[in-house]
C-alpha positions, 0 to 999 in steps of 0.5 A, spaced: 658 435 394 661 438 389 661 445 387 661 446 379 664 452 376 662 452 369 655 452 367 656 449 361 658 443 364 653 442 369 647 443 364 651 438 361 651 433 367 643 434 367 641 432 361 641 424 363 636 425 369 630 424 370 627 429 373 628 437 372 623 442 374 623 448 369 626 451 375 632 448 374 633 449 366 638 452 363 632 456 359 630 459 366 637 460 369 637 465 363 631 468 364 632 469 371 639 472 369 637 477 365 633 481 369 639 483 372 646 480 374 645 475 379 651 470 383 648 463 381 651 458 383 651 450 382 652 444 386 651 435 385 653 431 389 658 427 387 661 428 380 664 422 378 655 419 378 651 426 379 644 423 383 642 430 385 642 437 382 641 444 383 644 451 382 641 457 387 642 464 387 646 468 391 645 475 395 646 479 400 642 482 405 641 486 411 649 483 412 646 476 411 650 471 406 643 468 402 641 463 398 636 461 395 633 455 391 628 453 386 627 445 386 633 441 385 634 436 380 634 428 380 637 422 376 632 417 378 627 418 382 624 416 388 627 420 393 633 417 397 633 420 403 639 419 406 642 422 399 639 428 401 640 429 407 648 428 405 648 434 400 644 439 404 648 437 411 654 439 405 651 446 404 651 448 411 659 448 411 659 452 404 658 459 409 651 462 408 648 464 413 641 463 411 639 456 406 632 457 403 629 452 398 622 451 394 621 444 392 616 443 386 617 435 386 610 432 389 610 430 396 615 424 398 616 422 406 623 420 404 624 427 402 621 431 408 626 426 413 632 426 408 631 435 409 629 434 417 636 430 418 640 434 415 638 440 420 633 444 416 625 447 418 619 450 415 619 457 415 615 461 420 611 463 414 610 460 408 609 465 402 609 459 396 603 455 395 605 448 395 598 446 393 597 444 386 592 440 381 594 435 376 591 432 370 591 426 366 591 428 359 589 421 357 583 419 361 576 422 359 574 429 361 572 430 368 570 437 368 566 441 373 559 444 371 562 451 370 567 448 365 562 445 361 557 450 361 564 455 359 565 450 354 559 450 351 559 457 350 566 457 346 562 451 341 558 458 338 564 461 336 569 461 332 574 459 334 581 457 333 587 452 337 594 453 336 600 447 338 607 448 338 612 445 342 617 450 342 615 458 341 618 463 337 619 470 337 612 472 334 609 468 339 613 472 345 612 479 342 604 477 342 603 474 349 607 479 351 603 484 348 598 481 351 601 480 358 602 488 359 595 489 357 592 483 362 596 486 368 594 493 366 587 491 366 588 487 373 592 493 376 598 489 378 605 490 376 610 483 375 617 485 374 619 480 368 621 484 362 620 482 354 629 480 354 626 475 359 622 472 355 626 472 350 630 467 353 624 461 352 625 462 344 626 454 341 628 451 348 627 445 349 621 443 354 617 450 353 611 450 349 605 455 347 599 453 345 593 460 342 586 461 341 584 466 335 578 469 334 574 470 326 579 476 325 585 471 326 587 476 333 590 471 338 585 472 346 588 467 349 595 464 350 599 459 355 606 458 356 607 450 358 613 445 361 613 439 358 619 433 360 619 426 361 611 425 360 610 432 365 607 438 362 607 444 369 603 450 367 607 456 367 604 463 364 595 465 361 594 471 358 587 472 356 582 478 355 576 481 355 573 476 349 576 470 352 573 471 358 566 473 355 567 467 350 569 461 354 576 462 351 579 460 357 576 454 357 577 451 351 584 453 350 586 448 356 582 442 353 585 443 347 592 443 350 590 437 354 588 433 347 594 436 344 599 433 350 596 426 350 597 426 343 605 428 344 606 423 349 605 428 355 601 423 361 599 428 366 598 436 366 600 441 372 595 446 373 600 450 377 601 452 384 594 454 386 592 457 392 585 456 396 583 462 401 579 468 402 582 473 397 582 474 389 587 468 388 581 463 390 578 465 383 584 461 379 583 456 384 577 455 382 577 454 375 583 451 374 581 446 380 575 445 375 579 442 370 578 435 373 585 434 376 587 430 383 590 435 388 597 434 389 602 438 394 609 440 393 614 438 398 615 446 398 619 451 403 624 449 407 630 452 411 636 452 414 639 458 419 646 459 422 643 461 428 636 460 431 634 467 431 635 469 424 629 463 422 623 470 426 627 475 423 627 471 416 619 472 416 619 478 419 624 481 412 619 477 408 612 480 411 614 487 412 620 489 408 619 485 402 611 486 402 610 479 401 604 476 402 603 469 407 599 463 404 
């Protein structure tokens, strides 16, 4: 394992592998650093032929060296258990206290054994869906009977579908706008700041798609992923007329036409999360769109020491307030 000092450089190294979750973009890095300074730290593990990538962030709390994350990226895929497993036993010695990780690649058994053999654990408590639906934008709709009844009812309106395969600062500017409204209108607080947003404007693998109304206004917005004939859900908006008049529908089957035609072969509806609680709303319209349901290799961890494994989901659940799924 080699740790790369230079971004530059290692954003370089990544522009030959096969997979990178929008987590592991350089887009993102930015977005994520420019809500506040943060140590972000990037490892491969071999420099000379780099298979496997990722960079983390670096905190501390509560006296705890932490790092966290967010997917890795991978030259070529299938999974090499045995690499993996070299990389993550590498990072052990590295002198963190606590490694957590959150992978979006879909499930592979290679991955899970390559991460057990290396010492690593689910958490006590899970707090990241690793469920998801995925789409395949190039056979025919399958939508389920709310969808096409909301469909229908988009057809008696005037509406218009925008495409774009990059986003500029217009486009930003009305979706957070938007954004702000939605959240305000729902109640909740999300800490990601406009400069944050910003930070996706003409970057390769970010893109936007809009719904206008007869007055030219935009109702409903998505902000997308798309790499190597993947396209990952990331951010909607939508408001009150866009849930009245089936916008939020229509925009989607637009979008999956428009990524066909761009080369894209599947769509990740994003991370949903079946339960008894208000997200079972989103799961269940966007389970609608058809996909088959995929789950995520997901949360993993290591500790220095077996005790801090509890005390790592007790910090979570009752001081950070965050909610298990």
């Amino acid at each position: 394992m080699v740790e790369i000092r230079n971004k530059e450089q290692y954003f370089d190294l990544l522009k030959e592998f096969d997979y990178i979750p929008y987590t592991q973009t350089e887009s993102w890095y930015k977005l994520y650093s420019a809500r506040k300074p943060i140590h972000t730290r990037f490892f491969v593990d071999n420099l000379e032929q780099p298979e496997i990538a990722f960079f983390g962030y670096q905190k501390r709390f509560l006296g705890f060296k932490m790092f966290f994350i967010e997917g890795e990226s991978f030259k070529h895929l299938p999974v090499d258990g045995k690499k993996l497993k070299s990389l993550f036993e590498d990072l052990q010695s590295v002198g963190f206290d606590v490694i957590e990780m959150d992978s979006s690649l879909p499930y592979d058994p290679q991955y899970e054994i390559g991460m057990r053999r290396a010492g690593f654990l689910r958490p006590v408590g899970l707090f990241s869906s690793s469920f998801s639906s995925l789409v395949n934008t190039n056979a025919p709709n399958d939508f389920d009977r709310n969808w096409k009844q909301n469909l229908k009812k988009a057809e008696k309106v005037n509406l218009r579908y925008e495409f774009s395969e990059t986003i500029d600062k217009d486009q930003i500017t009305e979706f957070y706008a938007m954004y702000q409204e939605m959240l305000d209108r729902k109640r909740v607080s999300d800490s990601t700041k406009f400069v944050q947003f910003l930070e996706l404007i003409d970057q390769p693998g970010f893109g936007f798609c809009s719904v206008k109304n007869d007055e030219d206004k935009i109702i409903c917005a998505v902000i997308f992923y798309h790499y190597n004939g993947e396209g990952v859900d990331l951010y909607r908006v939508t408001s009150l007329e866009a849930r009245s008049n089936g916008a939020s529908f229509f925009i989607y089957k637009h979008l999956f036409s428009s990524l066909a035609e761009f080369g894209l072969s599947s769509y990740d509806m994003g991370r949903l999360t079946p339960s008894i609680h208000s997200k079972d709303a989103i799961f269940t319209f966007k389970s609608g769109a058809g996909g088959v349901f995929i789950i995520y290799n997901g949360e993993w961890a290591w500790y220095k020491r077996p005790l801090y494994r509890p005390l790592m989901y007790l910090v979570k659940r009752f001081l950070m307030k965050r909610i298990e799924v």
